[in-house]
C-alpha positions as CSV (number, residue, x, y, z in Angstrom):
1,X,6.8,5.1,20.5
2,X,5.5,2.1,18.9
3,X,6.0,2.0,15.7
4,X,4.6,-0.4,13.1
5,X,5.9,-1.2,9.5
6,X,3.3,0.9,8.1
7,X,5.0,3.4,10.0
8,X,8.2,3.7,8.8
9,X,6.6,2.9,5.0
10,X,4.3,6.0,5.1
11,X,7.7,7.7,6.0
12,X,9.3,6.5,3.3
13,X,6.7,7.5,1.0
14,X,6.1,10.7,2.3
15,X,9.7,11.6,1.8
16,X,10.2,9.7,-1.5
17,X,7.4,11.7,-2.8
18,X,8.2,15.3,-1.9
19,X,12.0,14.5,-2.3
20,X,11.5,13.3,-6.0
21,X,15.3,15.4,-6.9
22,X,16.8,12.7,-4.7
23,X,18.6,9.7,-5.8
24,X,17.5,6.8,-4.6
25,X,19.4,5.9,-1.6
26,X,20.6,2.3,-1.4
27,X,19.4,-0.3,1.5
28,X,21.8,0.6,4.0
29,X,21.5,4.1,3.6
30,X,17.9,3.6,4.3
31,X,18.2,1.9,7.6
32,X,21.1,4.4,8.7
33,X,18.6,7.4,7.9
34,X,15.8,5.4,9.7
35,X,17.5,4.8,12.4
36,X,18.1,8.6,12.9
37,X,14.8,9.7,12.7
38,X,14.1,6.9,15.5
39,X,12.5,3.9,14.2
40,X,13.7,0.3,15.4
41,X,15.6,-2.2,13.5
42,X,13.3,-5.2,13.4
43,X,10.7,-2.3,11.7
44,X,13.0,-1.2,9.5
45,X,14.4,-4.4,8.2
46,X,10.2,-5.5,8.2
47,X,9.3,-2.1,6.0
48,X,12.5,-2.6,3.8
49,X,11.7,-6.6,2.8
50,X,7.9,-5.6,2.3
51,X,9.0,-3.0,0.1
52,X,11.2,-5.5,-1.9
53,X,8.6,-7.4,-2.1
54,X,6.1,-5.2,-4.2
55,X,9.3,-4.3,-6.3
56,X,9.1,-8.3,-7.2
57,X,5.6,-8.6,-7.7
58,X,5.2,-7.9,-11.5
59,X,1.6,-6.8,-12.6
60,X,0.4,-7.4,-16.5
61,X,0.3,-4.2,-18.1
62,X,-3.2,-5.3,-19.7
63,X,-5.2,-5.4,-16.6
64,X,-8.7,-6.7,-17.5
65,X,-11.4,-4.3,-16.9
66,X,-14.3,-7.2,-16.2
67,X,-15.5,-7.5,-13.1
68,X,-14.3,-10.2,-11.1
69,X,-15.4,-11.9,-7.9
70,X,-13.1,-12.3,-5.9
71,X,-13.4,-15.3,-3.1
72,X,-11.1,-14.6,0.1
73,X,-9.3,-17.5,1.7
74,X,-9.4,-18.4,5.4
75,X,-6.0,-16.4,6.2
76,X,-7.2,-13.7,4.5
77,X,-10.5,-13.2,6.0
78,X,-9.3,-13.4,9.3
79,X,-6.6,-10.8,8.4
80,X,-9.4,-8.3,6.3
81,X,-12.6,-7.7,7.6
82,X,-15.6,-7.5,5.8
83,X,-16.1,-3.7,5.7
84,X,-12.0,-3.9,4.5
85,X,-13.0,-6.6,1.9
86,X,-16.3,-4.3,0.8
87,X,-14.0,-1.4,0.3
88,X,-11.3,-2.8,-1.7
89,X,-14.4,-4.0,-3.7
90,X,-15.3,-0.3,-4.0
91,X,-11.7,1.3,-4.9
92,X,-12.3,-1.6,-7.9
93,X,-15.3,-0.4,-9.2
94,X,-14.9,3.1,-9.1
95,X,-11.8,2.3,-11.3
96,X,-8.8,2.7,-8.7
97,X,-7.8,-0.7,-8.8
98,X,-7.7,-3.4,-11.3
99,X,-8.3,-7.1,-10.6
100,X,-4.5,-7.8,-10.9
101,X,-4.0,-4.5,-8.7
102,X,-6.2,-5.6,-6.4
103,X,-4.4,-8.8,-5.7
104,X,-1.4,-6.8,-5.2
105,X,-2.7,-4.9,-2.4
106,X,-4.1,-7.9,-1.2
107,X,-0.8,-9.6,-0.9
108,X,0.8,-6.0,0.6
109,X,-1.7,-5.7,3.2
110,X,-0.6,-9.4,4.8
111,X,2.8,-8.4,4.4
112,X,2.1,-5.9,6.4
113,X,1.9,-8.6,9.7
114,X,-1.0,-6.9,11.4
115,X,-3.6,-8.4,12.6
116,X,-6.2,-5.5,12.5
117,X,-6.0,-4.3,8.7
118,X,-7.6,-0.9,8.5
119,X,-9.1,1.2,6.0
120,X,-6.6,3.7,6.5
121,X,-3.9,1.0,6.0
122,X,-5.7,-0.5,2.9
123,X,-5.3,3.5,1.4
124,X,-1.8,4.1,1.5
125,X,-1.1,0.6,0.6
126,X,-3.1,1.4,-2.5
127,X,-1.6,4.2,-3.3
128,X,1.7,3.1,-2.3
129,X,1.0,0.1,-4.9
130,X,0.0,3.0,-7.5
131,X,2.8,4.7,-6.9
132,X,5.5,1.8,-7.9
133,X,3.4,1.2,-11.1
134,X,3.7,3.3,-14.1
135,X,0.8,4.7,-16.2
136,X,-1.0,4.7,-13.2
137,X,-1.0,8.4,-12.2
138,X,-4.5,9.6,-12.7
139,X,-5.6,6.4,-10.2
140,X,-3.1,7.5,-7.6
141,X,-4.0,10.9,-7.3
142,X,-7.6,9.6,-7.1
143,X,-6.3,7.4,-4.3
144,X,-4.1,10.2,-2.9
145,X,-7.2,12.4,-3.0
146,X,-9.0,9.6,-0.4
147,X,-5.7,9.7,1.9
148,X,-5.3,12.7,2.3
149,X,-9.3,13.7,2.5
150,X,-10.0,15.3,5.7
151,X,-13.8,13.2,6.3
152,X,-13.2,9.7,5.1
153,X,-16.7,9.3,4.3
154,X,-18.1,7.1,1.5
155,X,-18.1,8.1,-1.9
156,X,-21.6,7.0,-2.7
């Protein structure tokens, strides 16, 4: 099986979520459960560092509501396409993400170290981003609403 980062972070999440009675378990318990379940080291280690990093990355709790353009870089367009780009763009204006949030997932998804960024990826980063955030539970389930929507169609 190959596995991917985003792999063993959707795991995580998935049993984070429904396991919400739990403790959280420290690093090395992490990798030693990981491990059983079958995922490889380099992943693991990968999924557990990108995970520090959102825990880092402080967001302003007065996120502005204007819109904003936002101008990709070089790195980052070759990373997010332009359907990828158009539909973080939506998530912002239908109010899942704010500018600040936005820039957040932005970072997440190159964290990532995939070179063919998805729209599936770019929704449970989102929500995954949500998630770590308080006062941010009506946008999540709006986000977890999209992830877990049987026909990913648009939401014109």
């Amino acid at each position: 099986m190959k596995e991917t980062v985003l792999d063993v972070l959707m795991y995580l999440f998935e049993v984070f979520v429904e396991g919400e009675d739990y403790p959280e378990p420290d690093r090395n318990e992490l990798q030693e459960d990981l491990k059983q379940v079958g995922f490889g080291q380099r992943e693991i280690e990968r999924a557990l560092d990108w995970l520090d990093g959102l825990n880092s990355e402080k967001i302003g709790t007065n996120s502005s509501q204007h819109e904003t353009i936002r101008l990709y870089d070089t790195v980052e367009q070759n990373h997010i396409d332009p359907y990828c780009r158009g539909y973080i763009l939506h998530l912002e204006q239908i109010g899942i993400l704010a500018p600040d949030q936005r820039e957040l997932v932005i970072d997440r998804l190159l964290a990532l170290g995939s070179d063919d960024i998805d729209v599936e990826q770019i929704k449970w980063v989102v929500m995954m981003v949500l998630f770590s955030q308080p006062g941010q539970e009506q946008a999540y389930e709006q986000m977890e609403d999209l992830v877990y929507a049987e026909d990913s169609v648009s939401l014109h």
